[in-house]
N, C-alpha and C positions, 0 to 999 in steps of 0.2 A: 488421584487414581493410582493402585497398586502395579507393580509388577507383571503380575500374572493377570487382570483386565489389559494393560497393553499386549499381552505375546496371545491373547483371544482374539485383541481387535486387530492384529499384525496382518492375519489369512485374509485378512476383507481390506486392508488397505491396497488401494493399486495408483493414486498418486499425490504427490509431494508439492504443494504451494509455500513459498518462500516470500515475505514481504524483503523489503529492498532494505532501506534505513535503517538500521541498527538493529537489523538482522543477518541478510547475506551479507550486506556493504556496512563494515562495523563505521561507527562515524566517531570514534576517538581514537582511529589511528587513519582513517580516509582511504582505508582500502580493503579490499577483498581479502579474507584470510587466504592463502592455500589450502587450508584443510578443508573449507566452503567446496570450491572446487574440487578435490578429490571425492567428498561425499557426493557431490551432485552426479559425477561419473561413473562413480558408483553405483549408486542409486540408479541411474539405467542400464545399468548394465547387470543387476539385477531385477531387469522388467519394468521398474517403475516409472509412469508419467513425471516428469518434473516440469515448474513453469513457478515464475514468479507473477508476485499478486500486490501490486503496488499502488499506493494514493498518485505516484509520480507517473503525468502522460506515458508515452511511449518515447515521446521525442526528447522529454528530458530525463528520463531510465538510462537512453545511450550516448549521454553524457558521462555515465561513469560507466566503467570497464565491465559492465556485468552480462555485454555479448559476447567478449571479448576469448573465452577460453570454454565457453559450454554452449552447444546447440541446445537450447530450449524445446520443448516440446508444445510449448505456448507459453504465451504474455498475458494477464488480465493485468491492465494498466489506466490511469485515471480513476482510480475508487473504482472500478468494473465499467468504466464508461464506453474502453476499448476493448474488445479482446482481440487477439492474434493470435493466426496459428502457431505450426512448425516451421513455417518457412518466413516466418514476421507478417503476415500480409493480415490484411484486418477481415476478421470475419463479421463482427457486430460490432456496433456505436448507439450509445443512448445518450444523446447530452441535451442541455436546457435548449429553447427555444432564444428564437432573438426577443423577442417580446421580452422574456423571462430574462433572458441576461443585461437588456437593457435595465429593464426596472431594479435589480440587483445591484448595478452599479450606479443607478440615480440616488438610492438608498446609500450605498456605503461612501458617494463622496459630499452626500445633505449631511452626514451624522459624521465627518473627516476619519472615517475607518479607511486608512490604507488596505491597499487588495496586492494581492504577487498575482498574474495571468500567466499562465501556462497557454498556447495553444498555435498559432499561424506563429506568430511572435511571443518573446517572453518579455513581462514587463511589470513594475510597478504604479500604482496609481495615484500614487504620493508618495513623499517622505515619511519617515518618522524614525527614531532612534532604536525603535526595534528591526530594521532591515537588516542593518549590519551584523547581528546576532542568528538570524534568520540566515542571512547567505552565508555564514560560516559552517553551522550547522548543519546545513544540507549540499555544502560544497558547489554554492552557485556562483557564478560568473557576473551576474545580470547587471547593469548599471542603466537601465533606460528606465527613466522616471516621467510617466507623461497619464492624463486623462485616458479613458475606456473612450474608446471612438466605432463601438461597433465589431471590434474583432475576434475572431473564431476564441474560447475558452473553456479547454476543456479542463483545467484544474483552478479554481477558483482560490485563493487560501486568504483570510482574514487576517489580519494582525493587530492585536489589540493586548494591553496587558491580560496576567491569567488570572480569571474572575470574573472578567467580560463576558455580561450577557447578549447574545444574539438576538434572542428569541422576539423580544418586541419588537424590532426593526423587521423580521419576515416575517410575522405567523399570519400577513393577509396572504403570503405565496404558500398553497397547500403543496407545491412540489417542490419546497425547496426544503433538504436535510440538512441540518445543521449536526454536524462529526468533530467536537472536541479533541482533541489528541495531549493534551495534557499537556501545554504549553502555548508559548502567544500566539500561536498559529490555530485555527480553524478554519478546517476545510468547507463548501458546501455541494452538497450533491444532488442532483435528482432523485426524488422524495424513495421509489422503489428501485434505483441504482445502487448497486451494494459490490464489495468483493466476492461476495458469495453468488451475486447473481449472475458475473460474470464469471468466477470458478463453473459454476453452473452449466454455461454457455460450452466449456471446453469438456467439463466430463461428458456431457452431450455428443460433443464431435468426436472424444474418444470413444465412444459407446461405452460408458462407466457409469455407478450408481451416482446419482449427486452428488452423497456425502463421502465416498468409499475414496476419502483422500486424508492426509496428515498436513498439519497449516503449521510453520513456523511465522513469527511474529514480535513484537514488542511493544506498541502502542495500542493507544484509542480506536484508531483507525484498523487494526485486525482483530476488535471486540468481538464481533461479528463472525470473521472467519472464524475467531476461535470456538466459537459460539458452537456453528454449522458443522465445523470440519468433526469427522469420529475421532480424531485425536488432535488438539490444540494444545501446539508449544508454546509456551513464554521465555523468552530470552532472559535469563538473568541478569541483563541490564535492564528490563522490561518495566515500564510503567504499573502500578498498582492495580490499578483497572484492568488492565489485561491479562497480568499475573492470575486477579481471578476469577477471570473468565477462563481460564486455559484449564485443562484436563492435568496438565503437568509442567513442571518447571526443566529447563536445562539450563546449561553455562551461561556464561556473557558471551556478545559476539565478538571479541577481541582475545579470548582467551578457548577458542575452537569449541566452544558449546554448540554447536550442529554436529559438527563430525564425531565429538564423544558422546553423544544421546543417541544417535545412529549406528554407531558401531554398541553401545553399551545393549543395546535392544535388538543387535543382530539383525537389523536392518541394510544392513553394509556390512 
């Protein structure tokens, strides 16, 4: 996309979806830029809705500092499975049934696919030599390794080498999404649970058009946003598949590619 198609679609954007991972929260230095933060202050303070749009629950989002220095305007958190307003409180929830999570996890410990559970508790459901890689990566804590016994999970994620196919193990579950991200990890979702449909949920509550928002991103997992949103960013550290899906490229998140795309576009 040119130039001059962004400063057309500039007057119809009114707001700003941020994915978390190696986008606001760079994950090769493990922390928030400041320039992240000045842009997003920015950014409201020239009008615009901000809110982050993350694979990661809500519960493990505020494990890293990203409430910490900006009042959000909303949260779409779990692949879209939560959304939250202004004030954090939940306004919608779509997650699998127990039936459905039961069978999900009968499946992945018949076939020894390790699972990470996000949701009451955090937990894994096996071993395996990919954890250690996995909790670096996303700056987890987690050390409970024990069987699925039933407990609330709203981020489900696989861990299997990259190459691993899913698909035969669920395609008797018609609501179950399988979300590659381009590494050992895949995520699963409820089959019409998306980031978009939760973006959805908040330009709703702001009274905004669906799309009349700007999506930064780097993964598998904001193909989609990029897809929906009028203008979709790709991080210049950003996955291939994502790169091109996105309308346009900007910096790496460790070297202030939000805040120079934003200010470069007069948007800040």
């Amino acid at each position: 996309m040119n130039e001059q198609k962004i400063i057309q679609l500039k007057e119809h954007i009114k707001a700003v979806f941020f994915d978390i991972d190696g986008t606001y929260y760079d994950q090769i230095t493990h922390r928030i830029p400041d320039s992240n933060i000045q842009a997003v202050k920015a950014l409201q303070q020239h009008g615009y809705k901000v809110a982050l749009a993350s694979a990661r629950p809500f519960s493990s989002a505020i494990e890293l500092p990203v409430l910490k220095d900006i009042n959000w305007d909303g949260i779409v958190s779990a692949g879209g499975q939560e959304v939250y307003d202004e004030h954090y409180q939940l306004i919608e929830e779509n997650s699998f049934s127990q039936d459905e999570l039961n069978e999900i996890f009968r499946i992945a410990q018949k076939h020894q696919i390790p699972a990470y559970i996000v949701g009451d508790d955090n937990f894994f459901t096996m071993d395996s030599s990919l954890l250690e890689p996995f909790k670096s990566r996303f700056h987890l804590t987690v050390d409970k390794i024990h069987p699925y016994h039933g407990e609330k999970a709203l981020l489900i994620t696989l861990l299997m080498p990259i190459g691993f196919s899913y698909e035969p193990y669920f395609q008797h579950m018609p609501n179950v999404r399988i979300q590659y991200t381009g590494g050992t990890n895949t995520d699963l979702f409820p089959k019409d649970v998306t980031k978009p449909s939760g973006i959805h949920t908040l330009m709703k509550y702001w009274n905004l058009a669906d799309n009349a928002y700007m999506a930064f991103g780097d993964s598998g997992s904001d193909i989609e946003m990029m897809e929906d949103a009028m203008l979709g960013v790709c991080m210049g550290n950003g996955s291939e598949q994502c790169k091109q899906s996105a309308d346009i490229l900007c910096g790496r998140s460790d070297q202030d590619g939000i805040y120079n795309f934003l200010k470069s576009f007069d948007f800040i």
